[in-house]
ZAMARGU-4260 file (C-alpha; in steps of 0.2 Angstrom, whole numbers, plus 5000, padded with zeros to 4 digits):
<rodrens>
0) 5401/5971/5385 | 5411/5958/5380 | 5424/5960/5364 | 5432/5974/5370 | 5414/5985/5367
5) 5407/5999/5377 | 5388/5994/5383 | 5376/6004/5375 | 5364/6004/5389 | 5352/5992/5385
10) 5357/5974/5394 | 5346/5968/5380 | 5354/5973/5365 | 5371/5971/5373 | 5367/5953/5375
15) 5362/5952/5355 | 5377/5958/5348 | 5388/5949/5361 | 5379/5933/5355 | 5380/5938/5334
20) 5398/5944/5337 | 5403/5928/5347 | 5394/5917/5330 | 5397/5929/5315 | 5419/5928/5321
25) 5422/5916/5309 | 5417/5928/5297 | 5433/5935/5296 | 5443/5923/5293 | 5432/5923/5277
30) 5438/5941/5270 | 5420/5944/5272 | 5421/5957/5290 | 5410/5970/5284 | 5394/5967/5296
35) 5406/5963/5311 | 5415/5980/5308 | 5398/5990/5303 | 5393/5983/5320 | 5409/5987/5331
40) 5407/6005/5324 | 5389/6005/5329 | 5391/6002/5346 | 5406/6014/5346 | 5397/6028/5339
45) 5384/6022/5351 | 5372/6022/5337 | 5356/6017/5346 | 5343/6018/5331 | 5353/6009/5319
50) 5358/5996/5333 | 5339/5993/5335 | 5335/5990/5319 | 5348/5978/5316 | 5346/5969/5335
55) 5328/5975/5341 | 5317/5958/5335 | 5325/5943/5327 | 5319/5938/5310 | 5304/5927/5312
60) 5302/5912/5300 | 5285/5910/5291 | 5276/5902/5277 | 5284/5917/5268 | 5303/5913/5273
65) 5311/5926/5278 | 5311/5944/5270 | 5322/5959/5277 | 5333/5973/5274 | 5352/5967/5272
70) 5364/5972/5284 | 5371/5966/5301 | 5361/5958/5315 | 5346/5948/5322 | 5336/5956/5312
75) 5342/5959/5295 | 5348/5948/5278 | 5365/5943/5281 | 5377/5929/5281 | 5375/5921/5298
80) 5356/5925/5298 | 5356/5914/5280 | 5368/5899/5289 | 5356/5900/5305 | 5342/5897/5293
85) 5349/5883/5282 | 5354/5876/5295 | 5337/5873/5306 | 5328/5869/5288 | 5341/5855/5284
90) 5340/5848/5301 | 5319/5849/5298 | 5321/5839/5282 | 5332/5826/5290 | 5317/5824/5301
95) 5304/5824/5288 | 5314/5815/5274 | 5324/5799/5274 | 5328/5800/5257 | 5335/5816/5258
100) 5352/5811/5254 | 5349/5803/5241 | 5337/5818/5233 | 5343/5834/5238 | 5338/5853/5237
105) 5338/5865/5224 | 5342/5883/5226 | 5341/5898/5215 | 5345/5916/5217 | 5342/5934/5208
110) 5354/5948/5205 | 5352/5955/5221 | 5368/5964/5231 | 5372/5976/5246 | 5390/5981/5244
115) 5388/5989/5262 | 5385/5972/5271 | 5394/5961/5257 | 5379/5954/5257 | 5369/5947/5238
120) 5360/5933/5232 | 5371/5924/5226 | 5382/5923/5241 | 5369/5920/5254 | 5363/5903/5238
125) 5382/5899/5240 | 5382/5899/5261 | 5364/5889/5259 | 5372/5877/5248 | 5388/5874/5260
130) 5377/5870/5274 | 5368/5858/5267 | 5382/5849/5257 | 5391/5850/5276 | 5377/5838/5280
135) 5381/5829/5263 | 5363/5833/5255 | 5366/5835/5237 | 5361/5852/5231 | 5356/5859/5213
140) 5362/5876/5214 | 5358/5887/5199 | 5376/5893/5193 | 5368/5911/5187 | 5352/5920/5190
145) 5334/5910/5189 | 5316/5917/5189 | 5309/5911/5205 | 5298/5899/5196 | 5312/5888/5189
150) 5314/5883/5207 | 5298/5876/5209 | 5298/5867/5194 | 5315/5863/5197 | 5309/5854/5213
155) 5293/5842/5203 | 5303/5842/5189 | 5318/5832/5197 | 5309/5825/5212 | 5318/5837/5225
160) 5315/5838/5245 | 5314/5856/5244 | 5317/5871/5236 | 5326/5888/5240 | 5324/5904/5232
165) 5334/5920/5239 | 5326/5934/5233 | 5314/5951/5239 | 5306/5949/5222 | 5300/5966/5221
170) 5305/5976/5236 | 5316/5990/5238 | 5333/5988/5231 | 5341/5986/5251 | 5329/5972/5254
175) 5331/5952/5254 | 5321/5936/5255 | 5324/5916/5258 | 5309/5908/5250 | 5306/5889/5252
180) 5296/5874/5243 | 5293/5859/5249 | 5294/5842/5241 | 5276/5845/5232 | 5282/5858/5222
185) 5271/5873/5231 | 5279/5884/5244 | 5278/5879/5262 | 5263/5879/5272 | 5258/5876/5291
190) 5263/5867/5301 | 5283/5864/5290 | 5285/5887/5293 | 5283/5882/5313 | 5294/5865/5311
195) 5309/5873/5305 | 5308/5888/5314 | 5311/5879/5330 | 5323/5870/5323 | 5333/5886/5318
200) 5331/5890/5335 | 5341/5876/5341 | 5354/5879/5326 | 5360/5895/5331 | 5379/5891/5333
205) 5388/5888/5314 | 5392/5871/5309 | 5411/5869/5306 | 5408/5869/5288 | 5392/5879/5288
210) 5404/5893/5281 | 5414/5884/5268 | 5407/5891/5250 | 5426/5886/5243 | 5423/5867/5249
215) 5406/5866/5244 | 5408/5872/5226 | 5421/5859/5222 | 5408/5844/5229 | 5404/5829/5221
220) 5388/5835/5230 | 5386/5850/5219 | 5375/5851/5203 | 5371/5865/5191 | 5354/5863/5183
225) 5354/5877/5173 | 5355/5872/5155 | 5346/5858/5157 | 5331/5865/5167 | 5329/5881/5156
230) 5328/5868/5142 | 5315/5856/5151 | 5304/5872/5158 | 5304/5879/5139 | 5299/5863/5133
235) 5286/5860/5145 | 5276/5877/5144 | 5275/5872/5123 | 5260/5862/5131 | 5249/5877/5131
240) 5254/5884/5113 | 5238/5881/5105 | 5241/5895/5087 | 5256/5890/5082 | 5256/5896/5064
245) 5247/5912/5068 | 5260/5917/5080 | 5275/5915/5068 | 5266/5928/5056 | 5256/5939/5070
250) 5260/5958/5067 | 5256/5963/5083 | 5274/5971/5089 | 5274/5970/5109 | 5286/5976/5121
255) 5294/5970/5139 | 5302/5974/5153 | 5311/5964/5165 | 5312/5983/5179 | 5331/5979/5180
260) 5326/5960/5186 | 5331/5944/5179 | 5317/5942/5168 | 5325/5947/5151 | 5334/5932/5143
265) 5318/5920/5148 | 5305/5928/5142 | 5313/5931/5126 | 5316/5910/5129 | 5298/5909/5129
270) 5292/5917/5116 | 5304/5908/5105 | 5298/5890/5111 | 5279/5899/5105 | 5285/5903/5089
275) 5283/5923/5095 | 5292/5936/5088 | 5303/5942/5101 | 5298/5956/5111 | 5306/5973/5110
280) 5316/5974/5126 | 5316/5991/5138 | 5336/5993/5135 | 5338/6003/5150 | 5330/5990/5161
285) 5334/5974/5153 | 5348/5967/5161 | 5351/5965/5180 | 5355/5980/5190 | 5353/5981/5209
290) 5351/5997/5211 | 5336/5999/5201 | 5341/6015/5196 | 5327/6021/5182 | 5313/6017/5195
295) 5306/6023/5211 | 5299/6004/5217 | 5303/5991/5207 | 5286/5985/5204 | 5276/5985/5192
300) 5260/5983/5200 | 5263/6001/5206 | 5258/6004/5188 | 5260/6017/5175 | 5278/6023/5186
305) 5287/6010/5182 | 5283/6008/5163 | 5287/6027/5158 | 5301/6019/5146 | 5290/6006/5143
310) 5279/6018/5135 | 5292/6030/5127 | 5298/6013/5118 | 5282/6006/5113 | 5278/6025/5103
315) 5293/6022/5094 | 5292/6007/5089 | 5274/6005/5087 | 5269/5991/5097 | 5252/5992/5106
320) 5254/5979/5120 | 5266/5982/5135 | 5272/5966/5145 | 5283/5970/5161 | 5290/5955/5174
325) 5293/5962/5194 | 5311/5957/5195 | 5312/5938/5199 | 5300/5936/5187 | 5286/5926/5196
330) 5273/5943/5191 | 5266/5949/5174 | 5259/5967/5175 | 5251/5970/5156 | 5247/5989/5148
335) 5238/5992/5131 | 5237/6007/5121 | 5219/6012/5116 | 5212/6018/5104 | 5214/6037/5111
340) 5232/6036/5110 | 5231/6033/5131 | 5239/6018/5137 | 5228/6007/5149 | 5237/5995/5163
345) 5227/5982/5167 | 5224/5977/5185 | 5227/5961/5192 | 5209/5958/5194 | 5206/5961/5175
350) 5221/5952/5169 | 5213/5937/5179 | 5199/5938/5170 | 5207/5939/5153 | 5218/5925/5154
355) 5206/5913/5163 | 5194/5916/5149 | 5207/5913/5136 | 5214/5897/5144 | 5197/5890/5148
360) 5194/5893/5127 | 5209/5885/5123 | 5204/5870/5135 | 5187/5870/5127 | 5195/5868/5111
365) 5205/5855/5115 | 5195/5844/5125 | 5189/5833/5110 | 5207/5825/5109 | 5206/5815/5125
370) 5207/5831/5138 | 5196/5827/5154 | 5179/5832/5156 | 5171/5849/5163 | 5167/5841/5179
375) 5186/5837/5181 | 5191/5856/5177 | 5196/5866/5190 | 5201/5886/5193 | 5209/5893/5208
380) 5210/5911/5214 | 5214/5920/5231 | 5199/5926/5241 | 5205/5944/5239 | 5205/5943/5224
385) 5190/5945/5208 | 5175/5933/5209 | 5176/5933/5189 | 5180/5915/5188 | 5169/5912/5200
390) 5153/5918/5189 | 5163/5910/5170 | 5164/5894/5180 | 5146/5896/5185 | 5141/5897/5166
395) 5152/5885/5160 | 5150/5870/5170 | 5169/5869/5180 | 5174/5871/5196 | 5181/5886/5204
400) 5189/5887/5222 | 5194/5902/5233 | 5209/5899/5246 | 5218/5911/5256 | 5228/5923/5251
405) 5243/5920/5244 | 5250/5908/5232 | 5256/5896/5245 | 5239/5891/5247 | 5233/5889/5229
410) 5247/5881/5225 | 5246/5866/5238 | 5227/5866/5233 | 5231/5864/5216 | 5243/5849/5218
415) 5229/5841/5230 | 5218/5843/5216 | 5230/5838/5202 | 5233/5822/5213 | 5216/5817/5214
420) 5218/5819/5194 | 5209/5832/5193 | 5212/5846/5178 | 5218/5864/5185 | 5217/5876/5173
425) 5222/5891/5181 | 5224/5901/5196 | 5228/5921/5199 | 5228/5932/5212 | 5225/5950/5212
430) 5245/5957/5214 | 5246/5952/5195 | 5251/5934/5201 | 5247/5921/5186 | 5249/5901/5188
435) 5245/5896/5170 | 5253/5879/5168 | 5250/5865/5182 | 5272/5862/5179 | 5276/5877/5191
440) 5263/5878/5208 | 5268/5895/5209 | 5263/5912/5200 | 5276/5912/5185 | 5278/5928/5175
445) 5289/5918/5161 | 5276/5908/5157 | 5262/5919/5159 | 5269/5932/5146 | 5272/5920/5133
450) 5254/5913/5134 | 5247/5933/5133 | 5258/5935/5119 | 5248/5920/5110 | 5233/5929/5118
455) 5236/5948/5110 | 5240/5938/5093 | 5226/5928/5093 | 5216/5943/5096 | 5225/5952/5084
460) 5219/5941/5069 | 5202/5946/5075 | 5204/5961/5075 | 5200/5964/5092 | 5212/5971/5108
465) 5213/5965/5126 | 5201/5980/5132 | 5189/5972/5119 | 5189/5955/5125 | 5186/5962/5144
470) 5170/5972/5139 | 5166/5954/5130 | 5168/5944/5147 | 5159/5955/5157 | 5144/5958/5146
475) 5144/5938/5146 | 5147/5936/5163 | 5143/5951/5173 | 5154/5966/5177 | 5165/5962/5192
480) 5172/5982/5195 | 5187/5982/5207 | 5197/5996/5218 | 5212/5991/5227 | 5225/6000/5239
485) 5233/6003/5254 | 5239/6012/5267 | 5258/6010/5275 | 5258/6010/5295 | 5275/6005/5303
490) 5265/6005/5321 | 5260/5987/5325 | 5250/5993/5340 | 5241/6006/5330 | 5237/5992/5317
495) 5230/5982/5332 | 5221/5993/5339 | 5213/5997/5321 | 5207/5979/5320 | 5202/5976/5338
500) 5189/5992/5334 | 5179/5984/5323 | 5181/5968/5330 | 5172/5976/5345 | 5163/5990/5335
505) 5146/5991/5343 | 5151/5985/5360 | 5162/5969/5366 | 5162/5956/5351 | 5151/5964/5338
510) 5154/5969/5320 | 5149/5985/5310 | 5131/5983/5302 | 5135/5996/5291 | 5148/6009/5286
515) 5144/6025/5280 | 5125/6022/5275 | 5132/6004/5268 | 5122/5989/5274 | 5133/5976/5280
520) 5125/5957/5278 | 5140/5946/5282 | 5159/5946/5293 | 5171/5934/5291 | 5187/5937/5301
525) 5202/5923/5296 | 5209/5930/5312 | 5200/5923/5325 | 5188/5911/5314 | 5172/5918/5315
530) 5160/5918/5299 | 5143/5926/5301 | 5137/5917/5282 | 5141/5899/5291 | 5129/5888/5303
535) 5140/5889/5316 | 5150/5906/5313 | 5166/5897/5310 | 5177/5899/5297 | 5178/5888/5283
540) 5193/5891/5277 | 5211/5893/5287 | 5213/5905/5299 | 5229/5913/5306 | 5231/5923/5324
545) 5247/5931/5316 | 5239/5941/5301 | 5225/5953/5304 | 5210/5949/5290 | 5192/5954/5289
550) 5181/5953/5275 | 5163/5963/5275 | 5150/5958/5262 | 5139/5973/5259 | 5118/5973/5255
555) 5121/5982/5238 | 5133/5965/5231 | 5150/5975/5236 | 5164/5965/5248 | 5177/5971/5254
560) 5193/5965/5263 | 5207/5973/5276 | 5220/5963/5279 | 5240/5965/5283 | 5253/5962/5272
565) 5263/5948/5278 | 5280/5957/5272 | 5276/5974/5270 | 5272/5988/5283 | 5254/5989/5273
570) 5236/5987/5278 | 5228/5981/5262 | 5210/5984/5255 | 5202/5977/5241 | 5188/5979/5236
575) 5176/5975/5222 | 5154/5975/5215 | 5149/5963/5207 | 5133/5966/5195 | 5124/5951/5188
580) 5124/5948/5168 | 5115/5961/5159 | 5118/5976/5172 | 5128/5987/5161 | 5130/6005/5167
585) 5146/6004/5171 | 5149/6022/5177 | 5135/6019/5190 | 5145/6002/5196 | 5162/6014/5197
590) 5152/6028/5207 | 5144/6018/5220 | 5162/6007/5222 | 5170/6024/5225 | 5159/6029/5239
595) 5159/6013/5247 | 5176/6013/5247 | 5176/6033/5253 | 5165/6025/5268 | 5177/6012/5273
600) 5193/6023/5270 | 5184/6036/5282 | 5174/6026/5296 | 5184/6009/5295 | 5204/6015/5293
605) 5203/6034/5299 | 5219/6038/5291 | 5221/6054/5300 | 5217/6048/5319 | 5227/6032/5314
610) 5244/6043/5307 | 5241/6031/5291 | 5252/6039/5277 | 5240/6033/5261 | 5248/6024/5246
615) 5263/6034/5236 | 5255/6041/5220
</rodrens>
């Protein structure tokens, strides 16, 4: 091999970190040569594992961005990986933009860091940011940490090209992600994920200034929105502060969490600009630690794990209502105590059926001054996700929209929607994802808490709680039961060979007609397009070869959907019963949920002949 290296064996992975040496050399000169030395010793040490995890598969680039463990190589976070990036999307916007001097790029970035690799957030923003001023695009880089959704904002707020995000938002701590938006505020969609992968492609080789953070951070080029925008975003979300009296003398005490994430100073921001009283803050976990170190995942959809101090807090101080941010901030998990003494944490799917209520009455209320009409009114949610506002919209008179999954797609909805002038109220998804304010097209955890915080106070001067006001919806709308999970399967074959199964279940091309005594009446499959509930069993909506998805309607009112977590090693299901208004047994809805999904676990997933290792408890 060349520089000076033994070969390992492999022609294959000699070329790779020939190639990532040869490109990543300037990054000495930098004082930055730990992946170049953490490589060399690799290969020394002939460290073959290691050496294919960092050089087996490049990072692809999708509608996600990039999202991978930190460290040397093809296939990990680094700085060369980041410059390769940057530099095919800035070459994609010259194509797409001409005005892209003159407009420019924002980018933000959470606290973040491998000390192994030398690798953070901040530093890969900087690198992102010298790339793109090397091209003399004007950049609005965030001079501390941001919540993702100040990037998107940031972006229809000042009229950007794009935006860029650096962050794994709530991955394991050795984890990193580059997120990106495009000019319409909403994260990129097909074909722009395809568009700049090829061009990073032919971008490989570092631009002479592509590692210059020192040049590019005294730029006329460079701008820091960060007093301003944090000002703007809190001024703008005062929009959907509809009590503001009863909040400045609610007595409802509530506490949050930021898991060791960014969230902390905002959310107290927010519930200032609503007149709130500020939240009691988890002191251990409030300010930014990369590490993690008082949780086992940093995420608080994982539930009652990652709110233990939350809980010891809210005992002592009294306060009945729990809100915890993942740690960029873009998620809202919510826990309640009962009247038991027990806390409750909410799922996503009930969180979306609280707050979509509460918006829509806040709407309602304000419609005589000059808000637009019910016909106009629109609610978004994932097609994972609950059919709650499906059945409120139904009652009400409004529209409601599925799209797929993922916020990418309900965020470009919504700005198609909000172009045609259209009213969009809300969308959610079941991961505790929340878009409550048309100013971010993005689930946004800042924004999101301050209007529960309205919500629980409200309440509060009713004397009701949140568990209340769920039993309330669904007795007025029909009990919409939900039961999600996963299992982790790092074998792409194996998950293959799971979907090709029932894909071809009952000979070549046929779909189950029913599981585990289940009747089945519908199949959609987003994978390859087919729809059994359509004329010509395609697909209305998208579909996409590179994600595994499958959705099965059942005879008894029950759907269910597997798919694959585009940056996880997860196959997903979720699943939910929904009972028509008036059907209130509620125990006999969770029972026959739980043995459908018994069915499915054991006749679709057969976690024991598939190796699956079942969701961590």
């Amino acid at each position: 091999m060349e520089n000076g290296l033994e070969s390992t064996g492999d022609s294959r992975l000699d070329q790779a970190v020939t190639q990532w040496l040869q490109y990543d050399k300037f990054c000495v000169s930098l004082q930055n040569p730990k992946t170049a030395a953490a490589v060399r010793t690799m290969v020394k040490d002939r460290a073959m594992s290691e050496l294919q995890k960092c050089f087996g598969a490049c990072m692809e680039f999708g509608t996600a961005g990039l999202r991978a463990a930190m460290g040397p190589g093809v296939s990990c976070m680094n700085d060369l990986t980041i410059i390769q990036t940057t530099q095919g999307f800035c070459v994609y916007l010259e194509q797409c933009f001409t005005d892209l001097k003159q407009r420019g790029v924002v980018i933000g970035f959470d606290a973040r860091a491998h000390p192994p690799s030398g690798g953070s957030s901040k530093r890969f923003a900087c690198l992102a940011a010298s790339v793109l001023i090397s091209r003399g695009v004007p950049v609005y880089l965030f001079s501390d940490i941001t919540p993702t959704p100040y990037v998107p904002f940031t972006v229809s707020h000042l009229g950007l090209c794009a935006g860029v995000m650096v962050t794994a938002s709530h991955n394991p701590k050795q984890d990193n992600g580059y997120k990106v938006y495009w000019a319409n505020g909403a994260q990129i969609i097909p074909p722009h994920d395809k568009g700049i992968a090829a061009a990073i492609e032919q971008n490989l080789e570092p631009w002479p200034k592509s590692w210059d953070t020192d040049g590019a951070l005294q730029s006329s080029l460079l701008n820091d929105p960060y007093q301003d925008i944090h000002r703007e975003y809190c001024q703008t979300i005062q929009q959907h502060c509809f009590h503001r009296e009863l909040n400045k003398n609610t007595k409802v005490k509530v506490v949050h969490t930021s898991v060791h994430g960014v969230g902390h100073i905002f959310v107290q921001a927010a519930f200032k600009a609503f007149d709130l009283q500020p939240p009691y803050a988890v002191e251990e976990q409030k300010d930014p630690d990369p590490e993690f170190p008082t949780v086992k995942y940093p995420n608080p959809e994982e539930g009652e794990g990652v709110l233990t101090l939350s809980f010891a807090l809210a005992d002592k101080e009294g306060a009945t209502v729990i809100l915890a941010n993942d740690p960029d901030a873009d998620r809202l998990a919510i826990a309640e105590k009962q009247e038991s003494g027990q806390w409750r944490v909410f799922s996503g799917n009930e969180l979306g059926a609280l707050l979509g209520w509460w918006i829509f009455q806040c709407w309602k209320q304000q419609k005589e001054d000059g808000k637009a009409s019910i016909k106009d009114v629109y609610m978004l949610s994932s097609t994972v996700s609950s059919k709650i506002l499906r059945a409120i919209a139904v009652k009400e008179g409004f529209h409601f929209e599925e799209t797929l999954t993922g916020f990418k797609w309900m965020g470009n909805r919504a700005k198609e929607l909000l172009d045609q002038g259209k009213t969009v109220l809300f969308a959610f998804e079941e991961a505790i994802g929340y878009m409550c304010s048309p100013a971010v097209l993005d689930k946004d955890g800042v924004s999101a808490a301050a209007i529960a915080g309205e919500f629980v106070s409200y309440l509060a001067s009713k004397n009701r709680t949140l568990s209340h006001q769920l039993r309330s919806i669904y007795e007025e709308y029909g009990y919409h039961i939900s039961k999600n999970s996963y299992f982790i399967c790092h074998d792409q074959d194996t998950i293959k060979r799971l979907f090709e199964r029932l894909r071809n279940y009952d000979g070549k091309n046929s779909y189950p007609k029913e599981c585990g005594g289940f009747a089945i009446t519908a199949v959609r499959d987003l994978t390859t397009g087919y729809d059994s509930n359509q004329p010509d069993n395609k697909a209305v909506l998208p579909t996409s070869k590179s994600s595994q998805m499958i959705t099965f309607t059942f005879a008894n009112g029950g759907v269910a959907t597997m798919r694959t977590s585009g940056t996880e090693p997860k196959i997903k299901y979720y699943t939910e019963l929904c009972a028509a208004p008036g059907n209130s047994d509620l125990n006999q809805l969770k029972t026959e949920l739980d043995n459908l999904v018994d069915a499915i676990v054991e006749h679709f997933y057969q976690p024991e002949k598939n190796n699956l290792t079942p969701r961590p408890e």
